[in-house]
Structure formats: C-alpha cells, structure tokens
VMD Tcl script that builds the backbone (N, CA, C; Angstrom):
set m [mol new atoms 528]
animate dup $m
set s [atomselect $m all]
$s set {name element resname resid chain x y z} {
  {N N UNK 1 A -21.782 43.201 34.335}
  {CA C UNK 1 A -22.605 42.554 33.325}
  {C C UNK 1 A -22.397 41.048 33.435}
  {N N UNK 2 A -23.625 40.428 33.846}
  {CA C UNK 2 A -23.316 38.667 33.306}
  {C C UNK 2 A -23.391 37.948 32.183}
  {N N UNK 3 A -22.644 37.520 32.586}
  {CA C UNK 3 A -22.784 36.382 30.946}
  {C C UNK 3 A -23.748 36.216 30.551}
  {N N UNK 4 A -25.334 36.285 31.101}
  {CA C UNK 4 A -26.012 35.712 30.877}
  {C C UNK 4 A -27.053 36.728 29.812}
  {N N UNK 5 A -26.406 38.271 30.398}
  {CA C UNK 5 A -27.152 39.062 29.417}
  {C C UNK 5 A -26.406 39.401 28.421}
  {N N UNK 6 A -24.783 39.194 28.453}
  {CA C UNK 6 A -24.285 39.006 27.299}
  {C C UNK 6 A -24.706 38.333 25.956}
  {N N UNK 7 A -24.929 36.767 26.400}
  {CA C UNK 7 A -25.551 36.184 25.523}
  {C C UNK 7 A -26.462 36.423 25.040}
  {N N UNK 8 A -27.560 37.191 25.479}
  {CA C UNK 8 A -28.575 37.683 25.064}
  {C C UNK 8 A -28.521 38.810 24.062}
  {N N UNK 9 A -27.638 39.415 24.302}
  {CA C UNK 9 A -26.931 40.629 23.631}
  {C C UNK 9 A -26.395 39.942 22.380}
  {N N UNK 10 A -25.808 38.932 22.152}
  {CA C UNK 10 A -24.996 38.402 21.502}
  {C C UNK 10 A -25.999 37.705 20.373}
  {N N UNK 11 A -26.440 37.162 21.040}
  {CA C UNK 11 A -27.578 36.264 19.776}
  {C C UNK 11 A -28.775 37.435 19.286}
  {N N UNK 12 A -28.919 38.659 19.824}
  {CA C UNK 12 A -29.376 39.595 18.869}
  {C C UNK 12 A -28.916 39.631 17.897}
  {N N UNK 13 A -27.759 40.197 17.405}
  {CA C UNK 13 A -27.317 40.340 16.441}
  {C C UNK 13 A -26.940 39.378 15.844}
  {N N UNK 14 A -27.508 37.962 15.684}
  {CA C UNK 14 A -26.722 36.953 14.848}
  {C C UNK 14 A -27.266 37.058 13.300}
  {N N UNK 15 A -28.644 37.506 13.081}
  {CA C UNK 15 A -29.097 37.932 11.773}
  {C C UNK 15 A -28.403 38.971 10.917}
  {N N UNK 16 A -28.259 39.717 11.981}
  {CA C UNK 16 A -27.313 40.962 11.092}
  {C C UNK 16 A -26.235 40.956 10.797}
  {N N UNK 17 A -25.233 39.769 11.780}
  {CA C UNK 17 A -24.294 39.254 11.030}
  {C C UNK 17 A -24.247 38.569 10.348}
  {N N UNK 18 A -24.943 37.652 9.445}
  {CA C UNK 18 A -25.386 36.618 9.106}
  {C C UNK 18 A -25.303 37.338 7.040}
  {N N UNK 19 A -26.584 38.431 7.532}
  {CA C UNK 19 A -26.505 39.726 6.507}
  {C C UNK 19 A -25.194 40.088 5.914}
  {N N UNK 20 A -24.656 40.749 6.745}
  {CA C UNK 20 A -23.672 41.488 6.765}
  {C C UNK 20 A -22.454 40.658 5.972}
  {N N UNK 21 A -22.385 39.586 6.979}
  {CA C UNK 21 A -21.129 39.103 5.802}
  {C C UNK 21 A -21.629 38.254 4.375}
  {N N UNK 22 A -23.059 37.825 4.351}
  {CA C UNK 22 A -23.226 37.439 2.940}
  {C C UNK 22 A -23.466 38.334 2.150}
  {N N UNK 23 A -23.257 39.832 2.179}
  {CA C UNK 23 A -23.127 40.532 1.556}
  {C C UNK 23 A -21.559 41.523 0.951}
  {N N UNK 24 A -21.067 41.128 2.055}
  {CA C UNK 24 A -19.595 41.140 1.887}
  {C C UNK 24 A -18.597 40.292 1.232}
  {N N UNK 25 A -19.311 38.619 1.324}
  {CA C UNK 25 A -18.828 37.475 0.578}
  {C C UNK 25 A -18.227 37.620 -0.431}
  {N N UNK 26 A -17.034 37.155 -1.274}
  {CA C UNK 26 A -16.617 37.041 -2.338}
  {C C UNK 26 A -16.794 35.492 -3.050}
  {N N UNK 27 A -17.260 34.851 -3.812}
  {CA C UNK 27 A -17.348 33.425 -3.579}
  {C C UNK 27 A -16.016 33.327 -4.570}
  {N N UNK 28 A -15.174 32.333 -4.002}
  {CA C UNK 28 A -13.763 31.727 -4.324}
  {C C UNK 28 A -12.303 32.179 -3.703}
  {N N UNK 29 A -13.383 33.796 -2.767}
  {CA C UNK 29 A -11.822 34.592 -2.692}
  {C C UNK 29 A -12.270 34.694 -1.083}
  {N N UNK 30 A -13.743 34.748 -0.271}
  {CA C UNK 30 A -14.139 35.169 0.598}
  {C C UNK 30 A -15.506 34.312 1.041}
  {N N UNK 31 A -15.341 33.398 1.738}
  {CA C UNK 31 A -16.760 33.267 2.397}
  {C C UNK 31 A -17.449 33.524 3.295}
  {N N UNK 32 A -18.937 33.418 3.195}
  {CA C UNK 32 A -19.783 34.305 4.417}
  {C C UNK 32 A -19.451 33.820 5.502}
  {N N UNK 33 A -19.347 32.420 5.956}
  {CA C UNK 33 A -19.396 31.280 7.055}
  {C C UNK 33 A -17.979 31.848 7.941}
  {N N UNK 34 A -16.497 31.879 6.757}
  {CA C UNK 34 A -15.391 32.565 7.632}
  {C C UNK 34 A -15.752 34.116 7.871}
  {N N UNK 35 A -16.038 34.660 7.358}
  {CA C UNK 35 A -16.633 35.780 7.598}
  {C C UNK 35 A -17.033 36.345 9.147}
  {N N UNK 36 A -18.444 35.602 9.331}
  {CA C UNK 36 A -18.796 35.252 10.359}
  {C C UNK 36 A -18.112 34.929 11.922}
  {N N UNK 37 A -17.292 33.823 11.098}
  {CA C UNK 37 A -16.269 33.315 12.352}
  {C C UNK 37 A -15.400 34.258 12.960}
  {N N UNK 38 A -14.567 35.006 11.696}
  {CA C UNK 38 A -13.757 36.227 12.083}
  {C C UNK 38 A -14.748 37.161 13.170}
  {N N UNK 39 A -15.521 37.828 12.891}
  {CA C UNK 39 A -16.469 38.789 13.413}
  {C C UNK 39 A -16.593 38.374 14.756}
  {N N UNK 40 A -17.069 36.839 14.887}
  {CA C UNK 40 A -17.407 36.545 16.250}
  {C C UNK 40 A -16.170 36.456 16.704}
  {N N UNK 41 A -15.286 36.104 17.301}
  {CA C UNK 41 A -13.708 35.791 17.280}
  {C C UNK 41 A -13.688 37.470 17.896}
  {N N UNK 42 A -13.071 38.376 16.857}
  {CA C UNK 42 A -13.164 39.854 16.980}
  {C C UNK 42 A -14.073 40.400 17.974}
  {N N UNK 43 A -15.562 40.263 18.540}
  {CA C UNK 43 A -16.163 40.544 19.043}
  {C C UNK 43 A -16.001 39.968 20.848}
  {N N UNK 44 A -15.721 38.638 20.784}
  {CA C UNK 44 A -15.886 37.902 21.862}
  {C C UNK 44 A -14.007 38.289 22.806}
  {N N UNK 45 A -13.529 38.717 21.875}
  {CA C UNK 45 A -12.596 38.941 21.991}
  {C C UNK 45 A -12.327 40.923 22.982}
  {N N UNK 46 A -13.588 41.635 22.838}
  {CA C UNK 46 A -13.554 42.602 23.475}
  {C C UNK 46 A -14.039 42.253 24.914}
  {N N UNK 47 A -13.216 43.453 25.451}
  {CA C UNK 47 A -13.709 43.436 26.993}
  {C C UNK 47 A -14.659 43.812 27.468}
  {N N UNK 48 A -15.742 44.374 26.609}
  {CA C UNK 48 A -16.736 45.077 26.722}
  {C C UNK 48 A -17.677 45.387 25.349}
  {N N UNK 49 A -19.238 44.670 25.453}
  {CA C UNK 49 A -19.713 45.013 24.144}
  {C C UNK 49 A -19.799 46.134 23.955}
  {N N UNK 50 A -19.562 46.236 22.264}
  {CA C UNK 50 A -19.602 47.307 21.836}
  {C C UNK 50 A -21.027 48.597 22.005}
  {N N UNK 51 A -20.837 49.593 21.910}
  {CA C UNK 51 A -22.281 51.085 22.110}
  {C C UNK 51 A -22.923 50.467 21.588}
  {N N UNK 52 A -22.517 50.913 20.101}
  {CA C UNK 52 A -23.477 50.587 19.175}
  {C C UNK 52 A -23.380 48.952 18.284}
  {N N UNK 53 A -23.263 48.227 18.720}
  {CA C UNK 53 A -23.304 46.810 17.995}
  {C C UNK 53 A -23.381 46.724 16.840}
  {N N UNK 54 A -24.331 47.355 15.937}
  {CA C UNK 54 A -25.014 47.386 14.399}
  {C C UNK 54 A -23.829 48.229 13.894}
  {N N UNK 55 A -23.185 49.022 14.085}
  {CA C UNK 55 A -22.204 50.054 13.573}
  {C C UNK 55 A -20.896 49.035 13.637}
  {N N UNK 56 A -20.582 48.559 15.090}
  {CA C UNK 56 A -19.548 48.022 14.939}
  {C C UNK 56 A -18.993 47.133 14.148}
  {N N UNK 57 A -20.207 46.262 13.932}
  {CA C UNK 57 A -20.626 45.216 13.321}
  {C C UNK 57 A -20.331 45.352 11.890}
  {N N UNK 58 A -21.060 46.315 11.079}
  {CA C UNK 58 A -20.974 46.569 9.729}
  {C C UNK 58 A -19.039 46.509 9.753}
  {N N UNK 59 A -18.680 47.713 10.263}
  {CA C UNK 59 A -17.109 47.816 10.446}
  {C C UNK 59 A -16.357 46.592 10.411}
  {N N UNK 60 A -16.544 45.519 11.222}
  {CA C UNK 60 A -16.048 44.275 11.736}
  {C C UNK 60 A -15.638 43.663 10.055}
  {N N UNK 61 A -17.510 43.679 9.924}
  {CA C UNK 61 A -17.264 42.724 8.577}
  {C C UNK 61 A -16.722 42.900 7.229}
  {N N UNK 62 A -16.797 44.927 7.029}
  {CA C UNK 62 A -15.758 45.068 5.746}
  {C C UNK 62 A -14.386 44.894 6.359}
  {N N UNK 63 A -14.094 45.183 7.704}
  {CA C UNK 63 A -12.529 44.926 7.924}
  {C C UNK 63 A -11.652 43.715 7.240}
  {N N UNK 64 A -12.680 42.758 8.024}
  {CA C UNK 64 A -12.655 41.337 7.559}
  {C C UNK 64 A -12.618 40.807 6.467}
  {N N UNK 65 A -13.733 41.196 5.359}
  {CA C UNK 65 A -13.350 41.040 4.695}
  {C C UNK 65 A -12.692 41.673 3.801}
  {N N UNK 66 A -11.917 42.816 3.607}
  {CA C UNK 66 A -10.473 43.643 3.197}
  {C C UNK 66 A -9.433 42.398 3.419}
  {N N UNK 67 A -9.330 41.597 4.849}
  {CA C UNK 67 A -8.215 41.183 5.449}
  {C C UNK 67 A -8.104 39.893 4.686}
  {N N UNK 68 A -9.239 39.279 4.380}
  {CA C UNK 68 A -9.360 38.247 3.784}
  {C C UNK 68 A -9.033 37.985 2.491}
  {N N UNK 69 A -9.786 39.387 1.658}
  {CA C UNK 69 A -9.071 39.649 0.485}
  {C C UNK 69 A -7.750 39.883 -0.094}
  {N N UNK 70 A -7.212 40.791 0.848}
  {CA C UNK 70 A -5.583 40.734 0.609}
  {C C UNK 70 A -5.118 39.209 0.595}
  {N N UNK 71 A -5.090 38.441 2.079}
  {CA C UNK 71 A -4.690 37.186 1.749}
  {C C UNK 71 A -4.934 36.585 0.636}
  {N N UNK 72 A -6.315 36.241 -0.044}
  {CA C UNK 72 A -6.674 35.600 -1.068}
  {C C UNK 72 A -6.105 35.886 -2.367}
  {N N UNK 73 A -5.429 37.471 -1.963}
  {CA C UNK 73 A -4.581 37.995 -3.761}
  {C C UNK 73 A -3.388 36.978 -3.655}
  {N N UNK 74 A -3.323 36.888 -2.252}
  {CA C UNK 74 A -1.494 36.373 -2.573}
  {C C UNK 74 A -1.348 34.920 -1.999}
  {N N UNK 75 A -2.571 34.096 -2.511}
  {CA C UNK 75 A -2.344 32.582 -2.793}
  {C C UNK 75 A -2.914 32.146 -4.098}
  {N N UNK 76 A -2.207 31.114 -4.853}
  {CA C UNK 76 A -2.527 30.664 -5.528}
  {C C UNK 76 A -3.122 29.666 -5.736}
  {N N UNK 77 A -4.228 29.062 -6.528}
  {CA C UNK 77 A -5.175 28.864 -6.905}
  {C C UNK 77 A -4.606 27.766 -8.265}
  {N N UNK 78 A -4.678 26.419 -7.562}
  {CA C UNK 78 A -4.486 25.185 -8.540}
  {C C UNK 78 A -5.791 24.538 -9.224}
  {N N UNK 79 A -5.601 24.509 -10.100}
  {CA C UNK 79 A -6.746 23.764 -11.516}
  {C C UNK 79 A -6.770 22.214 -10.472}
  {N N UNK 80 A -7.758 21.359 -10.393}
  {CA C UNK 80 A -7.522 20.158 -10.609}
  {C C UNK 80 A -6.539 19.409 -11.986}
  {N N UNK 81 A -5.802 18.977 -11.175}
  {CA C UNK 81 A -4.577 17.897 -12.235}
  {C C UNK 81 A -3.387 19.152 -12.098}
  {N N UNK 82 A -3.250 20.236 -11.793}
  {CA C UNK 82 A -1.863 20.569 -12.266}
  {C C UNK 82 A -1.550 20.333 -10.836}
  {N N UNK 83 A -1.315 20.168 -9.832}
  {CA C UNK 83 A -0.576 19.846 -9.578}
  {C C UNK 83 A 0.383 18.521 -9.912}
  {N N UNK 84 A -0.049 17.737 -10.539}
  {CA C UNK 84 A 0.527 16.466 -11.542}
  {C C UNK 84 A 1.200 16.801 -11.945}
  {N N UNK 85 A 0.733 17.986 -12.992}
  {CA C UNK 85 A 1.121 18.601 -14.126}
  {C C UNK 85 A 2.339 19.104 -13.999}
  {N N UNK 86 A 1.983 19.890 -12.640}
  {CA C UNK 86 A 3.646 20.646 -12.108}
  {C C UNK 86 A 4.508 19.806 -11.538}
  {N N UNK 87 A 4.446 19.006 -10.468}
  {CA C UNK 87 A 5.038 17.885 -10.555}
  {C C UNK 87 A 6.173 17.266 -11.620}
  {N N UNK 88 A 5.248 16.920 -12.588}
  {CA C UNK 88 A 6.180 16.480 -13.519}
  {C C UNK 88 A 6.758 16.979 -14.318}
  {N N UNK 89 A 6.364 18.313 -14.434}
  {CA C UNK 89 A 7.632 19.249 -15.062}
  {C C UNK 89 A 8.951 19.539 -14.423}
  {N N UNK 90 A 8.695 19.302 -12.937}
  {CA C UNK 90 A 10.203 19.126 -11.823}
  {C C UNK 90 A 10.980 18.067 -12.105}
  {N N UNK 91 A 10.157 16.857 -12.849}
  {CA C UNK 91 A 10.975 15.956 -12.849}
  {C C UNK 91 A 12.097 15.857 -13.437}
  {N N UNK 92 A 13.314 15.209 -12.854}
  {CA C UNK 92 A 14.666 15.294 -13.590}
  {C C UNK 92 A 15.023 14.805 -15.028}
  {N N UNK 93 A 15.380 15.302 -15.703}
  {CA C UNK 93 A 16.032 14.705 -17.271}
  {C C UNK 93 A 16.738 13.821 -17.036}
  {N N UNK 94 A 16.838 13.159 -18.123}
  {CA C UNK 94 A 17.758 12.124 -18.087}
  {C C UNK 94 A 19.013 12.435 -17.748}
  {N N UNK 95 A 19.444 13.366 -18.182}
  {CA C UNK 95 A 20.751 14.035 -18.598}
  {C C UNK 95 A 21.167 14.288 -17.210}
  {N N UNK 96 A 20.442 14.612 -15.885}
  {CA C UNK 96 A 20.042 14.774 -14.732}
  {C C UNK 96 A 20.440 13.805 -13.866}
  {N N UNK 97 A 19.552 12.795 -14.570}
  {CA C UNK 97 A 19.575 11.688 -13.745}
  {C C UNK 97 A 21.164 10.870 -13.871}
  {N N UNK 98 A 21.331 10.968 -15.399}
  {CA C UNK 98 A 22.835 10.729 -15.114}
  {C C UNK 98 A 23.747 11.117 -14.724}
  {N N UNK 99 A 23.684 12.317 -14.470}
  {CA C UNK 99 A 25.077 13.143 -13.591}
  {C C UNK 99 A 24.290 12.895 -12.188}
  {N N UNK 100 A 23.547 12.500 -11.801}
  {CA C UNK 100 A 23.274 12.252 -9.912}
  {C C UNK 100 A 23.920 10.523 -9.928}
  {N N UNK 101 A 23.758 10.091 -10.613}
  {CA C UNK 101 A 24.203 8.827 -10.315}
  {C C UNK 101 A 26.200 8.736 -10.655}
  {N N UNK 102 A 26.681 9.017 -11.732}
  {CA C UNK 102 A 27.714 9.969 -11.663}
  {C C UNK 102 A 28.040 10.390 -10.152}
  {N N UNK 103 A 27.476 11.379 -9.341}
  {CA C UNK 103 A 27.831 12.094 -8.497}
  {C C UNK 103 A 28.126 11.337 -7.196}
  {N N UNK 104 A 26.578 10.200 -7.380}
  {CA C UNK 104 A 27.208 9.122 -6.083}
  {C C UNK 104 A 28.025 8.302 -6.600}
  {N N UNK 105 A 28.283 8.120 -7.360}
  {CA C UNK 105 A 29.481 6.790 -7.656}
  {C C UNK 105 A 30.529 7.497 -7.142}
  {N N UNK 106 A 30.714 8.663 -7.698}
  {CA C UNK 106 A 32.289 9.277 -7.042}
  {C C UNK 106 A 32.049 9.281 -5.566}
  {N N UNK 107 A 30.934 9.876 -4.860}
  {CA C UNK 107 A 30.729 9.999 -3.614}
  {C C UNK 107 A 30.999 8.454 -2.883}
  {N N UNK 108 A 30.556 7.628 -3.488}
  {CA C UNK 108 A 30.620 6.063 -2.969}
  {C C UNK 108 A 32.425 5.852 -2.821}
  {N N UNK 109 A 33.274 6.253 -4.051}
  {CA C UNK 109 A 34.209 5.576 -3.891}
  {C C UNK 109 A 35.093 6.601 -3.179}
  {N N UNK 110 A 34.820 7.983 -3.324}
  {CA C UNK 110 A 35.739 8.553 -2.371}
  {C C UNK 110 A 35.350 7.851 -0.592}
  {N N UNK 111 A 34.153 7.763 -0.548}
  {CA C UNK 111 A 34.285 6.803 0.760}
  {C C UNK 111 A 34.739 5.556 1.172}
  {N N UNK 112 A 34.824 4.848 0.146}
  {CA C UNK 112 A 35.558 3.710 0.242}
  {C C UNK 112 A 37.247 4.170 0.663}
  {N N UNK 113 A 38.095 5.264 0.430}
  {CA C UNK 113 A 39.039 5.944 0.771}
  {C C UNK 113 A 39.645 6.538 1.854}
  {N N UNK 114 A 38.306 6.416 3.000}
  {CA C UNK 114 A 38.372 7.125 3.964}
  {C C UNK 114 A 38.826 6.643 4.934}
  {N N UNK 115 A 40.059 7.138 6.044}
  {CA C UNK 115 A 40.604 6.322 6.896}
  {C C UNK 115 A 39.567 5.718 8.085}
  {N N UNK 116 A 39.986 4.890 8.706}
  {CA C UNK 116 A 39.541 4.495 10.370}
  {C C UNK 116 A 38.366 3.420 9.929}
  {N N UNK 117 A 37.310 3.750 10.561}
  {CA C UNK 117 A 36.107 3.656 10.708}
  {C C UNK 117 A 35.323 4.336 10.230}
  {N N UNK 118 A 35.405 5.484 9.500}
  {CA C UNK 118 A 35.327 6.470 8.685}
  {C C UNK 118 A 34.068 5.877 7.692}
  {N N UNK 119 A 34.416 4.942 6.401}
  {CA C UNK 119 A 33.863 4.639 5.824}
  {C C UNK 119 A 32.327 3.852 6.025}
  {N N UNK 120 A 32.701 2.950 6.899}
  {CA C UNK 120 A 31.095 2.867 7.775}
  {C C UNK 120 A 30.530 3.442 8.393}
  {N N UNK 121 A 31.186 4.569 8.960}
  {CA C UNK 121 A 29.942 5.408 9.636}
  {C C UNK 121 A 29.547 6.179 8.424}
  {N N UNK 122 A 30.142 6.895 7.413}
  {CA C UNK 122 A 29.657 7.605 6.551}
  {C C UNK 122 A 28.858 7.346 5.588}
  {N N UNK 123 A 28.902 5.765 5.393}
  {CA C UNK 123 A 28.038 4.698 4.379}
  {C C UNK 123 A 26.309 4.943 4.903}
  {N N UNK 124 A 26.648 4.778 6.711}
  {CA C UNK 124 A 25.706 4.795 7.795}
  {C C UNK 124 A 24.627 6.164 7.534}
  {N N UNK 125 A 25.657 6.957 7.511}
  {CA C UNK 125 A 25.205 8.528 7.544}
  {C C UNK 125 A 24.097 8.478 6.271}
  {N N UNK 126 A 25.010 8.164 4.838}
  {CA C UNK 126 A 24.338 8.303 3.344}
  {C C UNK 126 A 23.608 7.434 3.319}
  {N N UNK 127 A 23.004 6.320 3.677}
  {CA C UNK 127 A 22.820 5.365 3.510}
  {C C UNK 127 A 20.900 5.707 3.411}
  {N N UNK 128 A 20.318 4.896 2.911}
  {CA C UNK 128 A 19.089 5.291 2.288}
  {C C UNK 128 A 17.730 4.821 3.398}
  {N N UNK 129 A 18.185 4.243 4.293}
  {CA C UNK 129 A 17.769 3.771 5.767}
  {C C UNK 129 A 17.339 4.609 6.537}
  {N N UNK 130 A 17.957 5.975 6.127}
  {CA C UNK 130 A 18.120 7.156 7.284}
  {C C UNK 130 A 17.813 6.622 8.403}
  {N N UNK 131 A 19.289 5.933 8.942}
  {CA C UNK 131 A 19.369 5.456 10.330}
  {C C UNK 131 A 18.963 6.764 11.201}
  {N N UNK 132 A 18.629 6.829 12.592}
  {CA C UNK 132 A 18.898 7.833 13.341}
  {C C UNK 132 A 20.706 7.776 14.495}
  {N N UNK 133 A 21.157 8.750 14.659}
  {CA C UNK 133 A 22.825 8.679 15.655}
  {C C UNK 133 A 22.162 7.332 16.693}
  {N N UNK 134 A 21.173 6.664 17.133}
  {CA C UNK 134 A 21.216 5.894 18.252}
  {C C UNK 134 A 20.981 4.500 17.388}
  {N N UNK 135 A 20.765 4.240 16.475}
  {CA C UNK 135 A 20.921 3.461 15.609}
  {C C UNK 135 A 22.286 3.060 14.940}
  {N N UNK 136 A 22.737 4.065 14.395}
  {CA C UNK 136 A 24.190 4.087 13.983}
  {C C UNK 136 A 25.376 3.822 14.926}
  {N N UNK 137 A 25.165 3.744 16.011}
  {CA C UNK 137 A 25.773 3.734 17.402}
  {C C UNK 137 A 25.921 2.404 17.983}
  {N N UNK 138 A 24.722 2.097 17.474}
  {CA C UNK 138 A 24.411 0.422 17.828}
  {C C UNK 138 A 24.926 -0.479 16.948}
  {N N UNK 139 A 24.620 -0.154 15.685}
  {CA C UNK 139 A 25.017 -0.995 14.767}
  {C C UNK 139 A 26.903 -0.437 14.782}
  {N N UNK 140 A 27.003 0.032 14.609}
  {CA C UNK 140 A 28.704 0.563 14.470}
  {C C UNK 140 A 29.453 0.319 15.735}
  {N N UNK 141 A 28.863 0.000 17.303}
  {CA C UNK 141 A 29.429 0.057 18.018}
  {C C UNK 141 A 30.194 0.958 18.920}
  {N N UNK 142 A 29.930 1.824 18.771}
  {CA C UNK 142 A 30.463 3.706 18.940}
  {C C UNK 142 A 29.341 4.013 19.965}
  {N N UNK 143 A 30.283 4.903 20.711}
  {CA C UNK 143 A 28.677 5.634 21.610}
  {C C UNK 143 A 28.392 6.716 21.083}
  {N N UNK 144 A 26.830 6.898 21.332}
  {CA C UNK 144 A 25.769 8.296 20.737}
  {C C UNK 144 A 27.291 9.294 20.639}
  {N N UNK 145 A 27.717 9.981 21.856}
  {CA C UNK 145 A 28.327 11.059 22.164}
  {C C UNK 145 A 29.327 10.893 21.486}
  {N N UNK 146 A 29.924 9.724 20.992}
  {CA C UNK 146 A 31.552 10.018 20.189}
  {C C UNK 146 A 30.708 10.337 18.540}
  {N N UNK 147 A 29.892 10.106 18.189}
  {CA C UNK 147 A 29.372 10.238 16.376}
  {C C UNK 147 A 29.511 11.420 15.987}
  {N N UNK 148 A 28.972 12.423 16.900}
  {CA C UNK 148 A 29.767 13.874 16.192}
  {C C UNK 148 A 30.932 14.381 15.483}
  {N N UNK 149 A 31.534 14.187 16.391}
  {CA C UNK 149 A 32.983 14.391 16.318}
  {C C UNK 149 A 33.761 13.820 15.845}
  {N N UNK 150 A 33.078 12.507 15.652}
  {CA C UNK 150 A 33.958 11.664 14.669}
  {C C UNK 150 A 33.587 11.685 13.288}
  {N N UNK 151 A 31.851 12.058 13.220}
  {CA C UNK 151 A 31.318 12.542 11.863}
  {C C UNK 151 A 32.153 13.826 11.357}
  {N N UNK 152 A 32.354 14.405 12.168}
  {CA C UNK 152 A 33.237 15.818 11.591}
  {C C UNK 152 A 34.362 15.625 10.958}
  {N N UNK 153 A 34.917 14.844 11.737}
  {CA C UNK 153 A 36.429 14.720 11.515}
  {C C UNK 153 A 36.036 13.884 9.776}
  {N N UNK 154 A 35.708 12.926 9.633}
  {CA C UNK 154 A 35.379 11.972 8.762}
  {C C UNK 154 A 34.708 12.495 7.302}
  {N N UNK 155 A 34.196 13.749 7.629}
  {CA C UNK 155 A 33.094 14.078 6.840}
  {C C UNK 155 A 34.131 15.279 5.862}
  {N N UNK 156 A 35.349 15.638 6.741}
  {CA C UNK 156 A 36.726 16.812 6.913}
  {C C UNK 156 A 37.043 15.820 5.925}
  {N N UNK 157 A 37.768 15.184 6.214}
  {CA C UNK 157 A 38.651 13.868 5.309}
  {C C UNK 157 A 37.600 13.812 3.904}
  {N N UNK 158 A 36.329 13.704 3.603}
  {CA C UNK 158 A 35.581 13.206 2.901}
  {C C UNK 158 A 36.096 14.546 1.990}
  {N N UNK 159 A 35.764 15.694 2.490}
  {CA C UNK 159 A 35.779 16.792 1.501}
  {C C UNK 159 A 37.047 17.122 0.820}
  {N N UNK 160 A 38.245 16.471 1.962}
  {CA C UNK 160 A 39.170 16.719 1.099}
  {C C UNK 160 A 38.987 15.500 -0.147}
  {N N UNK 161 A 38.986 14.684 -0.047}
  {CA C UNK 161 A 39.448 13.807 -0.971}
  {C C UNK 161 A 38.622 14.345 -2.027}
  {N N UNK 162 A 37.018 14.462 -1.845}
  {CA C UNK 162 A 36.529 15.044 -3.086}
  {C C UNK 162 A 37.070 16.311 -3.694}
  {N N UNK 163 A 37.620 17.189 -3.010}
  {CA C UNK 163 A 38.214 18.178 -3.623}
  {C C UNK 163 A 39.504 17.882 -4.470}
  {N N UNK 164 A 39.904 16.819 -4.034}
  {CA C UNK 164 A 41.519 16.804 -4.377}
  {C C UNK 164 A 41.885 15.666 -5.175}
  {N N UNK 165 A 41.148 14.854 -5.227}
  {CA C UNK 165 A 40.515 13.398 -5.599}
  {C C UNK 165 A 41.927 12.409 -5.037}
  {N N UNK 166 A 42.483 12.677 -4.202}
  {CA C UNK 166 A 43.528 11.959 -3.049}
  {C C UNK 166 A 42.987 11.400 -2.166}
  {N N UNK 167 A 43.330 10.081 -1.794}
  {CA C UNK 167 A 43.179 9.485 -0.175}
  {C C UNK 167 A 43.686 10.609 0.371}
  {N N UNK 168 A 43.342 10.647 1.898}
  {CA C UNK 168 A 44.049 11.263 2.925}
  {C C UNK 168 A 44.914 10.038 3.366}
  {N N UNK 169 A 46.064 10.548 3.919}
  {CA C UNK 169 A 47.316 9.512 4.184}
  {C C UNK 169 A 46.571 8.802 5.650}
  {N N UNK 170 A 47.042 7.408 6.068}
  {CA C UNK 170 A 46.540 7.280 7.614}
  {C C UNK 170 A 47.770 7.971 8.523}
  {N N UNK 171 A 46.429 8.554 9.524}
  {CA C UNK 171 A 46.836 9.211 10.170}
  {C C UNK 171 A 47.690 8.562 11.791}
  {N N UNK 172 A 48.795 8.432 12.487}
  {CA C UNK 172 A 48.712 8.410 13.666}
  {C C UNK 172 A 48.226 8.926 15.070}
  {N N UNK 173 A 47.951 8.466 15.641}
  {CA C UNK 173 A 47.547 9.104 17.311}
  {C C UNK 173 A 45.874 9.199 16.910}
  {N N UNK 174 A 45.400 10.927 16.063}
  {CA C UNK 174 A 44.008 10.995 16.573}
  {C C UNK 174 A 43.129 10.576 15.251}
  {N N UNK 175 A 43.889 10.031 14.854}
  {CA C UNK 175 A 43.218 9.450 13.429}
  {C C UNK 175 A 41.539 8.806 13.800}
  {N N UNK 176 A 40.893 8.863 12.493}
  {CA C UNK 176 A 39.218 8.929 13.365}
  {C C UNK 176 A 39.350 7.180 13.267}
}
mol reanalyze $m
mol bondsrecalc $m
mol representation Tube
mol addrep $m
C-alpha cells in the first residue's frame, strides 16, 4: 500500500471523526479538537489501516475519551484569583517568621565557631548568592575537587556544635 492511497483513505474519514469526537466532547473536562488529535495519533500509529475504519473509529473515540476523562477527575481545577488566595494562606505567621530568623542567628553563630576555613566556606555554602562549587573555589581559593570533602568534614563539625551548642576543639594534623 502507498502512502499515497493511504492518505486518501485517511482524509475519508476526517468528517466522521470530526462527528465522532464532538459528540463525545465533554466541555471543561474533554475537548473535541484533543479528541481528534488522540484518534489520529492512535490511528497513524497502526501498521496497517484498520477493516473497518467507521467501527474502529467510533471505538478510538469513546476509548479516548474514557482516557481523558479519568485524567480530568484527578486534576484540579483553580477559580481565577485562588491561586493568590492559596498562596497566601502558605504564607508564614509571624510567630514563623520569628523562629526562622531565631534559627539563622543560631545557625550564623554556630558558624562563626567552626574550625579552619570552615566558616567561609560554609557562609559560602548558606549564603543567599547561591554561589555554584566553581565559584566558591575561586573566591575561597580551594580547588573544585577538595570542596566536598572539606564541606563534609565542616558541615560534621557544624552539626555537632548545633547539637551540643560547643565549639569543636581545634583539631591537629587533618583538621579542615
């Protein structure tokens, strides 16, 4: 079979699909136009046109739209403005906002605590810049490949102190 009587084959039935899914349409949950698209998609997609075309066809388009419908149960459906609305019901309380600021102050000064070089790279790390490691490398002087490992070690030290609210002692030999 050539393409050429395919197409011919093909644009027969464009009325009856046309039918078919504006009658299947749901308007808000299902439209004819995706409808359509699915069907052709599905169709162009066989290796061989279908016997009966008009049969398949009908089939295609309640499939479709079944498939469409399920999806459409399980999204939701925003008003103009709520998303604002919702939005700003996420927003933090005061009460909120003062224990985050609270939370970095301690976070700030347990870093100020931290042995080595420690404290600038970790300033680097938190820091509101969101440097990237080849940035931080540059500015700190450190190569890419040592920041890991020295973030680990540093970041180790960090948790203790917040846990324990202690400096860590300086360390000799592999101190970061």
């Amino acid at each position: 079979m050539t393409a050429h009587v395919r197409h011919d084959e093909l644009a027969g039935i464009r009325p009856l699909l046309a039918a078919e899914a504006a009658a299947e349409s749901v308007p808000g949950a299902v439209e004819a136009a995706d409808l359509e698209q699915s069907v052709w998609l599905r169709l162009l997609e066989l290796p061989e046109p279908p016997a009966d075309p008009s049969a398949w066809l009908r089939r295609a388009v309640r499939a479709e739209a079944r498939l469409a419908g399920r999806h459409a149960r399980h999204e939701t459906s925003l008003a103009p403005g709520a998303l604002g609305a919702h939005a700003a019901a996420q927003a933090p309380t005061a009460e909120q906002q003062v224990l985050a600021a609270e939370r970095r102050r301690a976070l700030l000064a347990a870093v100020g605590r931290l042995p080595g070089r420690c404290p600038e790279l970790v300033s680097a790390l938190i820091s509101r810049s969101d440097l990237t490691y080849r940035e931080i490398s540059r500015e700190l002087g450190i190569s890419q490949g040592s920041l890991g490992p020295l973030r680990s070690r540093c970041l180790s030290c960090l948790r203790t102190i917040l846990a324990t609210g202690v400096a860590s002692p300086v360390r000799r030999g592999n101190a970061p």
